[in-house]
C-alpha positions as protocol buffer text, in pm:
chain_id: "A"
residue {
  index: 1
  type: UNK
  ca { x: 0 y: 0 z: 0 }
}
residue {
  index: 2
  type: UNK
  ca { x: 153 y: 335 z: -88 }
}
residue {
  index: 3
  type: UNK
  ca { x: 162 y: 561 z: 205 }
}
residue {
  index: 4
  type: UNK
  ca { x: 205 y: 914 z: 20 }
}
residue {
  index: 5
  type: UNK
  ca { x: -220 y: 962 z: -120 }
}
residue {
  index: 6
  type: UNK
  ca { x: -147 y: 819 z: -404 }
}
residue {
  index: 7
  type: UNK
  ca { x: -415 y: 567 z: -450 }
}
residue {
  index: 8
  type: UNK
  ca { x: -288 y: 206 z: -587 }
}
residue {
  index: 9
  type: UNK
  ca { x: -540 y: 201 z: -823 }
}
residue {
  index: 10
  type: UNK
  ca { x: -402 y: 513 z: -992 }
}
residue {
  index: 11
  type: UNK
  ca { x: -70 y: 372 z: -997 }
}
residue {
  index: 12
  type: UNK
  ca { x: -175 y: 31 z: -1103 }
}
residue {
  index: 13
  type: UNK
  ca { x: -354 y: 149 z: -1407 }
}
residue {
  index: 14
  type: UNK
  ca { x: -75 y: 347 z: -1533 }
}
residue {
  index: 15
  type: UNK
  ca { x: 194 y: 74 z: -1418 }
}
residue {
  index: 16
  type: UNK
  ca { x: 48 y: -201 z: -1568 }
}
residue {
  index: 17
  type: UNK
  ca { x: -78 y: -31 z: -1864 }
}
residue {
  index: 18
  type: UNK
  ca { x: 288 y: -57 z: -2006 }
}
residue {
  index: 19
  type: UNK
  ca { x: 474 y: -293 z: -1743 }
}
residue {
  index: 20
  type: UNK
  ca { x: 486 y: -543 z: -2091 }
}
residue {
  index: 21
  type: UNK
  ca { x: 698 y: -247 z: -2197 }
}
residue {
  index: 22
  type: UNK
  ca { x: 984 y: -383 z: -2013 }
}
residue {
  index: 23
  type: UNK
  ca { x: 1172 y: -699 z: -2010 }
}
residue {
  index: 24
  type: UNK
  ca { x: 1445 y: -734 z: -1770 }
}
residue {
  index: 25
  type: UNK
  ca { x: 1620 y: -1097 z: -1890 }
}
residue {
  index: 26
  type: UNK
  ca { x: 1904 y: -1265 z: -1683 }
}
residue {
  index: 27
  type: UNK
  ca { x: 2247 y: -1218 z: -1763 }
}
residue {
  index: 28
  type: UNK
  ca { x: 2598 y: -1412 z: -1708 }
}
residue {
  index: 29
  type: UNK
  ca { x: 2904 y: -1252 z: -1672 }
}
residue {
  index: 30
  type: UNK
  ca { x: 3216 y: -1461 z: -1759 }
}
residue {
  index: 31
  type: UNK
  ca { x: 3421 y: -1151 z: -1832 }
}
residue {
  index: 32
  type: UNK
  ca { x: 3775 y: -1131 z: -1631 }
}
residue {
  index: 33
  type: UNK
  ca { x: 3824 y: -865 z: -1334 }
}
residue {
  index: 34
  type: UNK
  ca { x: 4071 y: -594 z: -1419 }
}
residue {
  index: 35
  type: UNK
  ca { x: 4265 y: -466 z: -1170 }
}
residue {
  index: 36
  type: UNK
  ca { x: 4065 y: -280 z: -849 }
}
residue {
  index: 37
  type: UNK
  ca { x: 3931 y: 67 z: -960 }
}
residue {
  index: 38
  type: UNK
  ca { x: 3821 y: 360 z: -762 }
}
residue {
  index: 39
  type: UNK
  ca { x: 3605 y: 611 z: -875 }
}
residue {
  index: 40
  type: UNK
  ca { x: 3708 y: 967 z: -776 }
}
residue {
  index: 41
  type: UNK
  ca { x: 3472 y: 1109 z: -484 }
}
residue {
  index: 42
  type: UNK
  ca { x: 3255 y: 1331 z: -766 }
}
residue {
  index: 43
  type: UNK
  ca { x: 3102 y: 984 z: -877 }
}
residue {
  index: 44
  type: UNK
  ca { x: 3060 y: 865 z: -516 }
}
residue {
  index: 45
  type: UNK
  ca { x: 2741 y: 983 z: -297 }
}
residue {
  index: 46
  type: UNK
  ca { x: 2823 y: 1170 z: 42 }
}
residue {
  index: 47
  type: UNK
  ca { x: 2788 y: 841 z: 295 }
}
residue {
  index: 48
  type: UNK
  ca { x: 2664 y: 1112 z: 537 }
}
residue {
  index: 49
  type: UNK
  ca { x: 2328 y: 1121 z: 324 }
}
residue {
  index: 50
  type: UNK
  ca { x: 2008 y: 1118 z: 520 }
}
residue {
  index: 51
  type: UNK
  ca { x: 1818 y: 826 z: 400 }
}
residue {
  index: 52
  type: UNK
  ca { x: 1519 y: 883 z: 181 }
}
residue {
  index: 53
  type: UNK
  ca { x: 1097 y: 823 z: 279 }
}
residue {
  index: 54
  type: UNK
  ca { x: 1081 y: 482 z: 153 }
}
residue {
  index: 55
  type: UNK
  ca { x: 687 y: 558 z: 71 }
}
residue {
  index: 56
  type: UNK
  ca { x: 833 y: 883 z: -148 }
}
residue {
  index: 57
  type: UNK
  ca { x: 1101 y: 648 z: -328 }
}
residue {
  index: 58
  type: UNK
  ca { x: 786 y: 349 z: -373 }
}
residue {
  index: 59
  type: UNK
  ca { x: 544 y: 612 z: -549 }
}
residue {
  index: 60
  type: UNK
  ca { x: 819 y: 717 z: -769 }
}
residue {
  index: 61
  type: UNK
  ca { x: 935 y: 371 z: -873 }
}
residue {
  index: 62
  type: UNK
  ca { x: 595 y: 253 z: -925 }
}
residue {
  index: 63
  type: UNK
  ca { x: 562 y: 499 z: -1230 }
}
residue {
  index: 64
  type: UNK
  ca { x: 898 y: 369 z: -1358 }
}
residue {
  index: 65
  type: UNK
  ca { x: 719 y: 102 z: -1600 }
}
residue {
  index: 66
  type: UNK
  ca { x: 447 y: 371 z: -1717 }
}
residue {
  index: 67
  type: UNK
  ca { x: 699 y: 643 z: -1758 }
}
residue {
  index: 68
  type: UNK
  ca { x: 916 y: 382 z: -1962 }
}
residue {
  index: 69
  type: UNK
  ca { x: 609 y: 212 z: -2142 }
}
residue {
  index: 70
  type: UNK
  ca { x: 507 y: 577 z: -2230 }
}
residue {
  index: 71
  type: UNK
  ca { x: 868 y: 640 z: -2405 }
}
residue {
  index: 72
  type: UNK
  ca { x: 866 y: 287 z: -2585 }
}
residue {
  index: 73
  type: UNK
  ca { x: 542 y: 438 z: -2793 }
}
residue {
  index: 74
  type: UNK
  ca { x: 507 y: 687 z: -3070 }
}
residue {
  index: 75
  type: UNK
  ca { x: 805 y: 915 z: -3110 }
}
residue {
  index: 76
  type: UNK
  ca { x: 538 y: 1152 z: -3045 }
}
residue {
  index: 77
  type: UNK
  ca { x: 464 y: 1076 z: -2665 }
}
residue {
  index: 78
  type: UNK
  ca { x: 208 y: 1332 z: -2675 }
}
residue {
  index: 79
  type: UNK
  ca { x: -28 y: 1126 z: -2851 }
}
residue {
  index: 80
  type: UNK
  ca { x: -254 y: 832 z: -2808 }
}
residue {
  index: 81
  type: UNK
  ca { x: -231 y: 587 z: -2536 }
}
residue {
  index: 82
  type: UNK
  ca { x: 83 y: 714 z: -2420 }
}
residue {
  index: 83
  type: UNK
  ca { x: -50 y: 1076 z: -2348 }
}
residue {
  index: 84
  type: UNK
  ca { x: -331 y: 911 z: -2147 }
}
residue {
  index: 85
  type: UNK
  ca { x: -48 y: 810 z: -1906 }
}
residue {
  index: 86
  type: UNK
  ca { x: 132 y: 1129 z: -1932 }
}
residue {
  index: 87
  type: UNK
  ca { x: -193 y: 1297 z: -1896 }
}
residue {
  index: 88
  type: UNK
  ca { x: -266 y: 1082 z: -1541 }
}
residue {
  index: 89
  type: UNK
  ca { x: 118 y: 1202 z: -1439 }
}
residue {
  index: 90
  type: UNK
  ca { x: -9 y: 1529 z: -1429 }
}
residue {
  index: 91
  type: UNK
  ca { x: -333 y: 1484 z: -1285 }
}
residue {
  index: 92
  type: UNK
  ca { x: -124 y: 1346 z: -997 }
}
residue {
  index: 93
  type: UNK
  ca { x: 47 y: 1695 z: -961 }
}
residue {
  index: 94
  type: UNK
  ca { x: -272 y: 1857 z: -849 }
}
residue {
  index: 95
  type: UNK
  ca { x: -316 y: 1619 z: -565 }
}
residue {
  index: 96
  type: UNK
  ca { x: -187 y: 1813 z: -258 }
}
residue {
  index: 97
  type: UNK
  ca { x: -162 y: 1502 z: -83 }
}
residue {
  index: 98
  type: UNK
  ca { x: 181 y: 1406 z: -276 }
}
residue {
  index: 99
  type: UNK
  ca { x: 492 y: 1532 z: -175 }
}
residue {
  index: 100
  type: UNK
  ca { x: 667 y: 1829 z: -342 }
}
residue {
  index: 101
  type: UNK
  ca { x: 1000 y: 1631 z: -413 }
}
residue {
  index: 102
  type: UNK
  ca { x: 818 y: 1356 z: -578 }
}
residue {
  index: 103
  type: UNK
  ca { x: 586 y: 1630 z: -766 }
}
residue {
  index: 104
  type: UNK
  ca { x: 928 y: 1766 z: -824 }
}
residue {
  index: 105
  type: UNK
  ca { x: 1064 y: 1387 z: -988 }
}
residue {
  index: 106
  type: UNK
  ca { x: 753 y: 1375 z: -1213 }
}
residue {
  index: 107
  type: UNK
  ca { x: 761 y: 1674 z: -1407 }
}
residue {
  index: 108
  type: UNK
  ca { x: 1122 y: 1652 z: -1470 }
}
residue {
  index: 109
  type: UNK
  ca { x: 966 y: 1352 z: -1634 }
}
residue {
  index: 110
  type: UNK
  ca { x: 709 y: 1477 z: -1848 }
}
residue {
  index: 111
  type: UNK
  ca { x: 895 y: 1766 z: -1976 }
}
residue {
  index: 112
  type: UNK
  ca { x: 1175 y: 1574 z: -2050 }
}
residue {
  index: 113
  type: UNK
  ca { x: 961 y: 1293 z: -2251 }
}
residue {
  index: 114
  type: UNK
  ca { x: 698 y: 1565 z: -2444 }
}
residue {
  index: 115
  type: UNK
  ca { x: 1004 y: 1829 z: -2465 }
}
residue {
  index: 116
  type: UNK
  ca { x: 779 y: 2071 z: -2335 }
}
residue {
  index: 117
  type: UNK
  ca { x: 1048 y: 2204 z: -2054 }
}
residue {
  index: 118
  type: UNK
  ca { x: 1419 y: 2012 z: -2162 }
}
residue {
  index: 119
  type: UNK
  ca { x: 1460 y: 1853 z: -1828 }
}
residue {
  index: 120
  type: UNK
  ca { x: 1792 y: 1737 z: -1898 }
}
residue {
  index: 121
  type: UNK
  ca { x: 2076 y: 1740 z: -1623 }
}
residue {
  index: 122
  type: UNK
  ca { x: 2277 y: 2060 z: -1524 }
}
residue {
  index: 123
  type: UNK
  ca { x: 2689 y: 1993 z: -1664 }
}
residue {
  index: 124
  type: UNK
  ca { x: 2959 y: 2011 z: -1445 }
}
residue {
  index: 125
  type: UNK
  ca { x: 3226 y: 2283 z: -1540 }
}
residue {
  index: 126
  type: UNK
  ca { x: 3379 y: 2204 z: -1860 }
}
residue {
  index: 127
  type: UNK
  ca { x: 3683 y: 2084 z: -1735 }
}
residue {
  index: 128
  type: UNK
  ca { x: 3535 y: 1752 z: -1551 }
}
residue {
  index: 129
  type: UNK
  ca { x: 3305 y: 1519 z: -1697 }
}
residue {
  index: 130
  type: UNK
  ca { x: 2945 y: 1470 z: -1785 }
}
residue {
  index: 131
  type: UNK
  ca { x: 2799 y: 1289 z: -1463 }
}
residue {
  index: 132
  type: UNK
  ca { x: 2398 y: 1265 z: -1491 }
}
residue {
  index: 133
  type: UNK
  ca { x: 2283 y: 1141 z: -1141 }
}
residue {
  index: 134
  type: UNK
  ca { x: 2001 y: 955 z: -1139 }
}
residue {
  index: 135
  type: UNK
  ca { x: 1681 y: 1166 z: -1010 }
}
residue {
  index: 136
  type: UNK
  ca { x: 1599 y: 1017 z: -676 }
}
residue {
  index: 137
  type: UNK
  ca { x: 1809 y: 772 z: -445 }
}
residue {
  index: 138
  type: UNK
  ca { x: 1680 y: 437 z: -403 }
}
residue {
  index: 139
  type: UNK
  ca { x: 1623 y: 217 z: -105 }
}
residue {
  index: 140
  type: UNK
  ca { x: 1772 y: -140 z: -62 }
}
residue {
  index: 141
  type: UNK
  ca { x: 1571 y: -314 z: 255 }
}
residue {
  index: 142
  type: UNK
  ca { x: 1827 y: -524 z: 467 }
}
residue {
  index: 143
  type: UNK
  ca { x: 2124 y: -476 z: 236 }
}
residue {
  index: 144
  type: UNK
  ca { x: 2355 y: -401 z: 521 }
}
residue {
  index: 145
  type: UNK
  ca { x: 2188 y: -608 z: 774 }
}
residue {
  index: 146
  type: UNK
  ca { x: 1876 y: -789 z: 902 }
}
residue {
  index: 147
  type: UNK
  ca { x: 1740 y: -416 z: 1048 }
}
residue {
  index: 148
  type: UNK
  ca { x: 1963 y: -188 z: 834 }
}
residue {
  index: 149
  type: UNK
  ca { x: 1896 y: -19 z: 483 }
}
residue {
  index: 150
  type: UNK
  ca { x: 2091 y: 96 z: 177 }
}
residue {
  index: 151
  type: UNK
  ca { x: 2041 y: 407 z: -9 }
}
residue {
  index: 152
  type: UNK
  ca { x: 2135 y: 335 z: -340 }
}
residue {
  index: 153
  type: UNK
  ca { x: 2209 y: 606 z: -570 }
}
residue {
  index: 154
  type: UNK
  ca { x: 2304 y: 570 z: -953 }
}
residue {
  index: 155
  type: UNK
  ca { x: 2433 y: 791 z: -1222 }
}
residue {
  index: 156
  type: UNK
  ca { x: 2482 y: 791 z: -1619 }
}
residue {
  index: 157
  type: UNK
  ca { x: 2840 y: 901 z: -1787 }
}
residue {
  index: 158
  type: UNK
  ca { x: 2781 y: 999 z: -2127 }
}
residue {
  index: 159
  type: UNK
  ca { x: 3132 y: 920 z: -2358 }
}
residue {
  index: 160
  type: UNK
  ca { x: 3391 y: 948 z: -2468 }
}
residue {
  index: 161
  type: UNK
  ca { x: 3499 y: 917 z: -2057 }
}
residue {
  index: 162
  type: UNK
  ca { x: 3741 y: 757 z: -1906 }
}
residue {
  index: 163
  type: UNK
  ca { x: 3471 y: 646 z: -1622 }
}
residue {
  index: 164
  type: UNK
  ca { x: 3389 y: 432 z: -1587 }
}
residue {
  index: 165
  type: UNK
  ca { x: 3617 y: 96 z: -1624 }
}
residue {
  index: 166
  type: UNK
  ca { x: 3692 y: 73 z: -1954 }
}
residue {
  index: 167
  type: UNK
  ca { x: 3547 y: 454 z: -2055 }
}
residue {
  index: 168
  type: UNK
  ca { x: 3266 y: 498 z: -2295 }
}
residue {
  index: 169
  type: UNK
  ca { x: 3327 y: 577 z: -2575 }
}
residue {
  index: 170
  type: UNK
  ca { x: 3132 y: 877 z: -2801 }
}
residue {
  index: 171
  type: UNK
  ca { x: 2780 y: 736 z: -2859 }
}
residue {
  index: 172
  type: UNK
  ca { x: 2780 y: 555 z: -2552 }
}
residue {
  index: 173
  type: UNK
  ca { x: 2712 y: 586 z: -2159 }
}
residue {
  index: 174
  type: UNK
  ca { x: 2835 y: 483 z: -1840 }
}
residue {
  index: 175
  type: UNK
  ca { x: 2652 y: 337 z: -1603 }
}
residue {
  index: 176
  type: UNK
  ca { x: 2764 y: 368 z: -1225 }
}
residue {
  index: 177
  type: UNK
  ca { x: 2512 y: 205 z: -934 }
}
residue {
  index: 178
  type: UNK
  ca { x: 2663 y: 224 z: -573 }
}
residue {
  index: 179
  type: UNK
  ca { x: 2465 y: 102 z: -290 }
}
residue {
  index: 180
  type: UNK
  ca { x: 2580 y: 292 z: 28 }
}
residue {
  index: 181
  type: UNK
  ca { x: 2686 y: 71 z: 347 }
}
residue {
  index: 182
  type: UNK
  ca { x: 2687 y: -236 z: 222 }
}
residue {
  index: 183
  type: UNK
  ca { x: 2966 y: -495 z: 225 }
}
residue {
  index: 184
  type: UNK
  ca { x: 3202 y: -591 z: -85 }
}
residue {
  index: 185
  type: UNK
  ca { x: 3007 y: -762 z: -382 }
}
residue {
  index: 186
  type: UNK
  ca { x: 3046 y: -1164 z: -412 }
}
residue {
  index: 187
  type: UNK
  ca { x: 3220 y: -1298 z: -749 }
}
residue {
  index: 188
  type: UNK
  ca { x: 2857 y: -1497 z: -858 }
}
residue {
  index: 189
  type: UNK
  ca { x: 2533 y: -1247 z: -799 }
}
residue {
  index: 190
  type: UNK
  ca { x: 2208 y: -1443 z: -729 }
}
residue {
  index: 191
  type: UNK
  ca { x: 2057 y: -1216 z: -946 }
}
residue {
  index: 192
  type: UNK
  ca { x: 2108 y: -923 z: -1190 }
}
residue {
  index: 193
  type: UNK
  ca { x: 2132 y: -540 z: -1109 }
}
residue {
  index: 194
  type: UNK
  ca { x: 2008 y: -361 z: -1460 }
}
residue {
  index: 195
  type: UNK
  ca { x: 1924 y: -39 z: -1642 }
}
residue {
  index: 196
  type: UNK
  ca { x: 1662 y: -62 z: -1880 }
}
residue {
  index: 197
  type: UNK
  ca { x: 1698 y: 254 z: -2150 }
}
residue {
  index: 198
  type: UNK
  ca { x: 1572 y: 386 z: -2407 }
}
residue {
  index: 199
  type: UNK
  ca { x: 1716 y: 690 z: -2646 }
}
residue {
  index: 200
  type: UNK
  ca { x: 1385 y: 875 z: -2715 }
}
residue {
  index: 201
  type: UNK
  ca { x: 1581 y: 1019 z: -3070 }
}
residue {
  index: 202
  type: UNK
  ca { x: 1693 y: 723 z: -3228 }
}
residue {
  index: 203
  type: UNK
  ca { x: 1419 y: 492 z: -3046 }
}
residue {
  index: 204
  type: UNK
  ca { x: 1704 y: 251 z: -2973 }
}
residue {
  index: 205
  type: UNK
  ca { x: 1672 y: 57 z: -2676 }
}
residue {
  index: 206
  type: UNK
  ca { x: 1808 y: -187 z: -2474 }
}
residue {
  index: 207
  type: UNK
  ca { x: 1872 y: -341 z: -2118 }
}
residue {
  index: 208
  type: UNK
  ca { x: 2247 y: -341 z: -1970 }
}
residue {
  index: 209
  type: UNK
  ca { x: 2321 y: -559 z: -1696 }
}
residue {
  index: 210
  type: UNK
  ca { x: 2539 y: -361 z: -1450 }
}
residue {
  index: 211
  type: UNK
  ca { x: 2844 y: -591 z: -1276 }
}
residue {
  index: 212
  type: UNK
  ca { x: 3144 y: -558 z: -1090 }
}
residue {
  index: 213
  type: UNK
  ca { x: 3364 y: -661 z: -1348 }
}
residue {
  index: 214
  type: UNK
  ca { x: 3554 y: -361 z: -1344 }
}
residue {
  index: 215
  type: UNK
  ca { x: 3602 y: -407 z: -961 }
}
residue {
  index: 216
  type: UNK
  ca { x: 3557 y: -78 z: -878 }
}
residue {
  index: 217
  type: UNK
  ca { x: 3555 y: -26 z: -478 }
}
residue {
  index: 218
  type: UNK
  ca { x: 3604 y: -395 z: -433 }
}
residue {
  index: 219
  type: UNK
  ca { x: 3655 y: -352 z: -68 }
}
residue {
  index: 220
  type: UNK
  ca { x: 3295 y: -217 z: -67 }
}
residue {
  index: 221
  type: UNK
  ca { x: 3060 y: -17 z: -75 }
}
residue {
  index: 222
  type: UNK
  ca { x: 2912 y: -255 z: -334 }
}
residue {
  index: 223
  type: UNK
  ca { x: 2906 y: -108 z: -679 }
}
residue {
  index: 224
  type: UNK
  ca { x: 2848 y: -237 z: -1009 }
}
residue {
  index: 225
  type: UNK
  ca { x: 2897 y: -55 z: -1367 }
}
residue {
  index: 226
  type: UNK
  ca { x: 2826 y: -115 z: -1729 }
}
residue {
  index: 227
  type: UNK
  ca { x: 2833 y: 49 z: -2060 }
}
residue {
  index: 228
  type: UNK
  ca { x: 2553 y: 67 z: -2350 }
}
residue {
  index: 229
  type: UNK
  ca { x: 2569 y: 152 z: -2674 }
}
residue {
  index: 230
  type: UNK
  ca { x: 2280 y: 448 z: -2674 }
}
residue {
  index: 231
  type: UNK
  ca { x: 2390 y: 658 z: -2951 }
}
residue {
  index: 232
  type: UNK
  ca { x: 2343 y: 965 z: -2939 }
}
residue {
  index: 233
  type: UNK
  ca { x: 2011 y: 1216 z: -2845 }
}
residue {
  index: 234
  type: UNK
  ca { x: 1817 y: 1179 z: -2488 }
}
residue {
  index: 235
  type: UNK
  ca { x: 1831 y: 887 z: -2330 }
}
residue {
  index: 236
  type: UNK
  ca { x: 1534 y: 774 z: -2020 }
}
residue {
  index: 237
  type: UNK
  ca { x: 1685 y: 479 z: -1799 }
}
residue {
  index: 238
  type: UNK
  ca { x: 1573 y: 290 z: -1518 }
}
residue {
  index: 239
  type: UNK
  ca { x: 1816 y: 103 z: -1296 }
}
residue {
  index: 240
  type: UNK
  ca { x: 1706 y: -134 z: -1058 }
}
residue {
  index: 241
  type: UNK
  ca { x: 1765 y: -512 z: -934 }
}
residue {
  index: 242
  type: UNK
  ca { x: 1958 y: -737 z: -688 }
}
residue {
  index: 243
  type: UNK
  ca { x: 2307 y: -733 z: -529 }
}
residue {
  index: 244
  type: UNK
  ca { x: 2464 y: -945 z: -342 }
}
residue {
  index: 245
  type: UNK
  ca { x: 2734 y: -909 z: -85 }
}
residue {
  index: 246
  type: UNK
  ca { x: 2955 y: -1038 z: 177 }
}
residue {
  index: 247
  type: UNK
  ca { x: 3091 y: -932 z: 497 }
}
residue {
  index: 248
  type: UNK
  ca { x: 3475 y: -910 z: 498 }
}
residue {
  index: 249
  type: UNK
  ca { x: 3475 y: -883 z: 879 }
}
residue {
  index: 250
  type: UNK
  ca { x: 3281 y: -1195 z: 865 }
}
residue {
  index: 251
  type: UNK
  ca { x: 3366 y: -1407 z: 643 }
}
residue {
  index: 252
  type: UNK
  ca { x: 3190 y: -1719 z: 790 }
}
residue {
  index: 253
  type: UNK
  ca { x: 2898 y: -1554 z: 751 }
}
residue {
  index: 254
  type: UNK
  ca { x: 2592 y: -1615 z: 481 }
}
residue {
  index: 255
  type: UNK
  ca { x: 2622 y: -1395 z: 173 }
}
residue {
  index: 256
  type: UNK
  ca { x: 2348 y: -1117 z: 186 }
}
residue {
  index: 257
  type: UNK
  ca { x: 2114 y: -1036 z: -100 }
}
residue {
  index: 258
  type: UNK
  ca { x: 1852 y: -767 z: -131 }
}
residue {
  index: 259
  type: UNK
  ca { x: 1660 y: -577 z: -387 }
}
residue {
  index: 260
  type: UNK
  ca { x: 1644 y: -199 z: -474 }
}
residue {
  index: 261
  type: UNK
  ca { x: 1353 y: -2 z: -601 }
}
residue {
  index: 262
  type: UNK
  ca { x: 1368 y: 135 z: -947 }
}
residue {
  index: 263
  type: UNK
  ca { x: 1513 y: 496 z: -981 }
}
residue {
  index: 264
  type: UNK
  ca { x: 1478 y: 677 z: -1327 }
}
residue {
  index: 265
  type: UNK
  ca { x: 1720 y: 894 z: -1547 }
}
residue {
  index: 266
  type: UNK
  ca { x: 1720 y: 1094 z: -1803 }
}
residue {
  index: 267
  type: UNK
  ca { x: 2064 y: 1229 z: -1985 }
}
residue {
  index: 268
  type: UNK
  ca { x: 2205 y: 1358 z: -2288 }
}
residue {
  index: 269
  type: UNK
  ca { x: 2435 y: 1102 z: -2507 }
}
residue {
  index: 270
  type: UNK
  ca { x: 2626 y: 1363 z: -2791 }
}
């Protein structure tokens, strides 16, 4: 039950209205480990972060399907069945009930998929590089123990970069998901951590399994990374999924798995 006045029926509608949108398969990663990596603090969130309202963060991520379904239609998102769903997004905004940050989330949605606003990310100075963070934090129940939570925050790196591990290259983004607290990642994941995207331009698509394969921050916090081919124009993403980690203090101790709650992002691939 979401605790925020959104009803679930409202959500549901929109949610599984274009939850067939989606497909999140399972992945295998035989690739080698290159040497340990770490990223430089700018990709890193402050560990001093308060941690989110899980209700805010489970409103948000239960448009994730709609907002994505919504993309995957016409390139004009405006029109038919998708701008009924857009159309219910802002209804939503008129309910006083719903928080101003996640009011906030949503329209950086909308005018980011009808163009009506930009809503694409502010650029660092022009000497660093592109880093698009992700537009909420997300919430991992129990990943750092039995009666402890995660905030998991992700980001997008569009190339050519150097970050991270390899570097994309032009035409292509990073992906960078670190989930705050938790222990080192194990070599085998019980199940996948993945960004679903979508380039609204070229209407390419695709889902990238994220993976520590680059071993960046291998002495935790866990964080896994991956690079898609996006080509270039605006690019929607939604990362969510599964890690799995385990205590180095500990060692004798079962490997811990938990879950995180879609987050959405939206970035510019030149």
């Amino acid at each position: 039950m979401l605790r925020t006045g959104v009803t679930r029926k409202v959500v549901t509608v929109a949610a599984v209205a274009c939850a067939a949108a989606l497909t999140l398969p399972t992945f295998a990663s035989a690739e080698p480990a290159p040497p340990a990596a770490e990223l430089p603090p700018m990709f890193l969130p402050s560990p001093d972060q308060p941690l989110p309202d899980y209700a805010q963060i489970e409103a948000l991520a239960s448009f994730a399907p709609a907002i994505m379904g919504a993309a995957a239609g016409p390139t004009d998102v405006a029109a038919g069945p998708q701008g009924d769903l857009l159309a219910q997004a802002r209804q939503l905004l008129d309910n006083p009930a719903i928080p101003e940050t996640v009011k906030a989330t949503l329209t950086t949605v909308i005018t980011f998929l009808d163009g009506s606003g930009g809503g694409g990310p502010e650029l660092p100075p022009s000497d660093g590089p592109v880093i698009a963070q992700f537009l909420y934090p997300t919430i991992g129940k129990g990943c750092i123990s039995d009666t402890a939570d995660s905030i998991g925050t992700a980001l997008a790196v569009p190339g050519p970069a150097t970050l991270p591990p390899p570097g994309p290259a032009a035409g292509h983004a990073g992906f960078v998901f670190t989930a705050l607290g938790t222990a080192p990642l194990t070599a085998q994941q019980e199940s996948p951590f993945t960004v679903t995207w979508l380039n609204l331009d070229n209407r390419r698509t695709g889902t990238q399994e994220l993976t520590g394969a680059s071993a960046i921050n291998p002495g935790g916090p866990a964080t896994v990374s991956g690079i898609a081919d996006t080509g270039p124009g605006r690019v929607l993403a939604v990362a969510s999924g599964s890690i799995t980690t385990q205590s180095v203090e500990d060692p004798a101790a079962p490997a811990r798995s938990c879950g995180f709650l879609p987050t959405i992002g939206t970035f510019y691939v030149a």
